[in-house]
C-alpha positions in Angstrom: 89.6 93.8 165.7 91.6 94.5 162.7 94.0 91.9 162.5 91.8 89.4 163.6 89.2 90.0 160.6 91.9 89.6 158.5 93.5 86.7 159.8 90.0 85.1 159.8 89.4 85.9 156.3 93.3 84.6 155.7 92.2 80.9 157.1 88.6 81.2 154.8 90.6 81.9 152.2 92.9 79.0 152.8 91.0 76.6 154.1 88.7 77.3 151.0 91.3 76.5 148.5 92.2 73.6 150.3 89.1 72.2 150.3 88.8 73.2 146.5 92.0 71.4 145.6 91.9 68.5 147.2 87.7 67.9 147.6 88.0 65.7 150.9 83.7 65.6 151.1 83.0 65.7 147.0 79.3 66.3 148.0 80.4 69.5 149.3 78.5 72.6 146.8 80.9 74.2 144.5 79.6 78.0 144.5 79.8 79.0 148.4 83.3 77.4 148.4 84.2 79.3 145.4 82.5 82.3 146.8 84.6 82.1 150.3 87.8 81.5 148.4 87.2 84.9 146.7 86.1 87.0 149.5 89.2 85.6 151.5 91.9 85.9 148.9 90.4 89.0 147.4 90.7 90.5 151.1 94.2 89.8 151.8 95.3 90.7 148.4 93.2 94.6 148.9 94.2 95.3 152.0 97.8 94.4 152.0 97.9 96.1 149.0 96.6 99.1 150.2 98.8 99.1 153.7 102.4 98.4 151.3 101.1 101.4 149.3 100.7 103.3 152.3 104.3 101.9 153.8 106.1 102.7 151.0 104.2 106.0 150.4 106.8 108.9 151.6 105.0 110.7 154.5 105.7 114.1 155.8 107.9 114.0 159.1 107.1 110.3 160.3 108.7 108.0 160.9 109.2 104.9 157.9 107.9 101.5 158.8 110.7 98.9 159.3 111.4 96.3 156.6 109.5 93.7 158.5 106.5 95.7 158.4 106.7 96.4 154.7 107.6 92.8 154.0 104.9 91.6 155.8 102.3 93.5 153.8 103.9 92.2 150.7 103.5 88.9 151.7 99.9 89.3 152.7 99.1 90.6 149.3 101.4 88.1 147.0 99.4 85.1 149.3 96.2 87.1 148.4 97.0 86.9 144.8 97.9 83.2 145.0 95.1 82.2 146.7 92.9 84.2 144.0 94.2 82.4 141.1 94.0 78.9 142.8 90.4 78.3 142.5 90.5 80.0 138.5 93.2 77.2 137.7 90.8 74.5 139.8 88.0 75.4 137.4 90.4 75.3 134.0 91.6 72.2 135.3 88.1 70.5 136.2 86.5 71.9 133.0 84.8 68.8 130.3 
């Protein structure tokens, strides 16, 4: 259940920044896009965060995560902080 919330919010948050940069249907409202673009990126970026914190946290007898692991969480949470500043340069861009 996990992974698949957060590979969901992963394609809301890129599929909403898609849709944001390129505007395919420009009737398409502004503030629900914006809004699932946020709760998407904002997402990945928290929780991969929290889980390379936790990786890279030195633990009592266990055993460490292997690179992939940690780089994967990295990745998750660079690509969360991407997608957050997308939409915040859309809007600079786009502004009279």
């Amino acid at each position: 259940m996990l992974h698949g919330s957060r590979a969901a919010f992963a394609a809301v948050a890129a599929v909403s920044v898609l849709v944001l940069a390129f505007r395919p249907l420009p009737g398409l409202p502004l503030k629900p896009l914006l809004g699932a673009a946020w709760v998407g990126a904002s997402t990945l970026a928290a929780w991969g965060g929290w889980l390379l914190f936790a990786a890279l946290a030195p633990l009592g007898g266990a055993e460490p995560p292997s690179a992939l692991t940690v780089s994967a969480y990295a990745v998750e949470m660079i690509s969360g902080l991407l997608l957050s500043c997308v939409p915040a340069r859309l809007l600079t861009a786009r502004r009279p």
